[in-house]
Every structure is written in structure tokens, then in C-alpha cells.
ROMI-660523 format. One record per atom (N, C-alpha, C): x negated, y, z. Coordinates in steps of 0.001 Angstrom, whole numbers, plus 500000, padded with zeros to 6 digits. Layout:
XYZ
...
***
This chain:
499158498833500000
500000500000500000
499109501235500000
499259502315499732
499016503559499334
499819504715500182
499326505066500900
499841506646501159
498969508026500968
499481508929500057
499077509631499720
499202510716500693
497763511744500923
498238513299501616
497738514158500850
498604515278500434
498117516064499684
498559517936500297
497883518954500154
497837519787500594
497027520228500076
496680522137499933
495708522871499796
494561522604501014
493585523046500446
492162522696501580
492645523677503084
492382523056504141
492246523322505622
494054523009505606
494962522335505282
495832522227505543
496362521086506803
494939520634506839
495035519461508268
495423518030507298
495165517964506191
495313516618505811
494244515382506290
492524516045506258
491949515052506823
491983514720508282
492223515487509067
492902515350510422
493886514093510982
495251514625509973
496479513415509747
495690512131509114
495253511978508422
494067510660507819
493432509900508836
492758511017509452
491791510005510807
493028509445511755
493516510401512268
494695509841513007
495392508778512665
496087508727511856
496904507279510868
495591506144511328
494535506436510576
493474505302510366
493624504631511856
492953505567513165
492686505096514310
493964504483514710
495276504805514396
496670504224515113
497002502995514890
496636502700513220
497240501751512213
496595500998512264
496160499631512392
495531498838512207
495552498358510916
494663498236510222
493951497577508889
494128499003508184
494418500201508381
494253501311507581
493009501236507280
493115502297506085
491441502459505541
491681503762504918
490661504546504356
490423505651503633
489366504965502467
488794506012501420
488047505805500195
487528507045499993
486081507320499811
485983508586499622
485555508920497835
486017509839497698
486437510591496267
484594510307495682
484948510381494657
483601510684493621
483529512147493645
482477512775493607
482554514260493270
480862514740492523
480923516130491939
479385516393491627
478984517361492626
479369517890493247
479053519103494164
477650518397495099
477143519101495330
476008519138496417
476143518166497396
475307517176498353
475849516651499279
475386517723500755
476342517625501908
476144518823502505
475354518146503833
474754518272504992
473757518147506037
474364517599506479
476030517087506705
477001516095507083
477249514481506326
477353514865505125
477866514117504494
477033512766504589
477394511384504480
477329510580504262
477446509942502831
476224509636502013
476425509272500584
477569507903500792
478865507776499726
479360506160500013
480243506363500951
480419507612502446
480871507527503358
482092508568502734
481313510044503060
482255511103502413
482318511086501699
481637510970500559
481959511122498983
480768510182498256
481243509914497314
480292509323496374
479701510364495557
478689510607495392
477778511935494762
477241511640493412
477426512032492010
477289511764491034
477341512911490424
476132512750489088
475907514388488649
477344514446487382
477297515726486821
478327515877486287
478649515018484617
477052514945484081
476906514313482867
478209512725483546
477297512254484277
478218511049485039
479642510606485336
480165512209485928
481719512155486419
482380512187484960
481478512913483769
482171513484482807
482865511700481873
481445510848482306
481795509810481275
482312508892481812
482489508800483204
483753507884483848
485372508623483490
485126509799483176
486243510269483059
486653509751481232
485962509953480579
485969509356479205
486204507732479364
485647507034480387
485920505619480098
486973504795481275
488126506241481340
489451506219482163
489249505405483507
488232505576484242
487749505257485687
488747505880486584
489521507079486709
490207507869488026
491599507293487379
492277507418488924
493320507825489143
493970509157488486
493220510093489766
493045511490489117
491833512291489598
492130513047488766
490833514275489046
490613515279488632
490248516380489573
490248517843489378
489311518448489332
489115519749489258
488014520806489411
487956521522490758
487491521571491812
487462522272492518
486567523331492808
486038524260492786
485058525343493037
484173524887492775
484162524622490860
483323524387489642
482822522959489736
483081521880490929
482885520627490869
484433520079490858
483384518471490045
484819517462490157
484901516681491161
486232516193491334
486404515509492451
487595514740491460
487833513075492274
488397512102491389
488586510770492021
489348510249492119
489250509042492909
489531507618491887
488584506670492356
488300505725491169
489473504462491302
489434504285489632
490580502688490184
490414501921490581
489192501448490571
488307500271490823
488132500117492386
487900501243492798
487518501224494632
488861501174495407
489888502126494405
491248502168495396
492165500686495111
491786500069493910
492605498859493932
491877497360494859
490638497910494512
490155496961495598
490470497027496858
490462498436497795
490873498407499094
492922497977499135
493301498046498218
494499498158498469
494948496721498719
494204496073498358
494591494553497867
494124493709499783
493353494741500395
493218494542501632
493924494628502862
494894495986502810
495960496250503043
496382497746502720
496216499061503472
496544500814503570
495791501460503529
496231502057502592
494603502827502208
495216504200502334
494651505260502948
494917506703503068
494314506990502517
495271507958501781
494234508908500789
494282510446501043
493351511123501297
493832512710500926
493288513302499969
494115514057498997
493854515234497592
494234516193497977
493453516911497986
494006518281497332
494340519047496378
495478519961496595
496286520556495326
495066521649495367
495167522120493380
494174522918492951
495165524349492943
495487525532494035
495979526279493681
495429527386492518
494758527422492046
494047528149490953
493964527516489455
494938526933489549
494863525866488651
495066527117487401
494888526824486027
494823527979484619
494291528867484769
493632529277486219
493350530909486267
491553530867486194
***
């Protein structure tokens, strides 16, 4: 199963995520592919999977995501391959965020 959270950024979606995870037993999360920088936090594999853009561009050509956006000039995208595998395990939380700047 799949539950999706979606919200603009700081909307408390990864918050609601950890929470679910710790309550629910066999929950899980997946973290997004993205090209952006990895930050003094991040965990490669953990928070995000880190891949340069030539990369995101040709998983995106060889229909790898779900979906995927632009966010403040990086992509972000979540893969089929990782989310159908966890799903087949049992709940997988997901959080996206909506691109409010979207055309502009």
C-alpha cells in the first residue's frame, strides 16, 4: 500500500511521515532521487539518492519515476523500481511536494 503526503515545503509533511513510520508497524519511507547538492545532514541512500543531472535526465528518458519535478533548479523524482519493491513489503510513506511556481 501507498500513502501519499503532499504539501508545499515546511508544511509538516516530513514530520507526519516520521510519526506514521514510528506508530505503524512495517511502515517504511523511500528517499527521492534528486541532483541538488548533498547537505552536512544528508545521508547518501538515506535522504536522497544523489545523482548528477546528465543522470536524472536519462532515467527520466528511460521512464524510471513515478513522478518528478523541478525544485529550486534541481530534480527531484521518485523511482518505480524502489517504490514497487518496498511496496510489495508492506506501507510505504511517501512525501512530495507541490511545485508552487510551477510555469513561472
Amino acid at each position: 500500500m501507498l500513502v501519499i503526503l503532499s504539501g508545499v515545503a515546511g508544511a509538516g509533511k516530513d514530520t507526519i511521515r516520521r510519526e506514521l513510520i514510528k506508530r505503524m508497524e512495517g511502515a517504511t519511507s523511500i528517499p527521492s532521487y534528486t541532483t541538488r547538492e548533498p547537505r552536512a545532514d544528508d545521508v547518501p541512500g538515506v535522504t536522497y539518492h544523489f545523482i548528477t543531472r546528465e543522470e536524472f535526465e536519462q532515467k527520466i528518458d528511460e521512464g524510471e519515476f513515478y513522478e518528478y519535478d523541478i525544485h529550486h533548479n534541481n530534480y527531484y523524482g521518485t523511482s518505480k523500481k524502489i517504490l514497487g519493491e518496498k511496496a510489495k513489503e508492506g506501507l510505504v510513506i511517501k512525501d512530495i511536494d507541490v511545485n508552487r511556481n510551477r510555469g513561472t
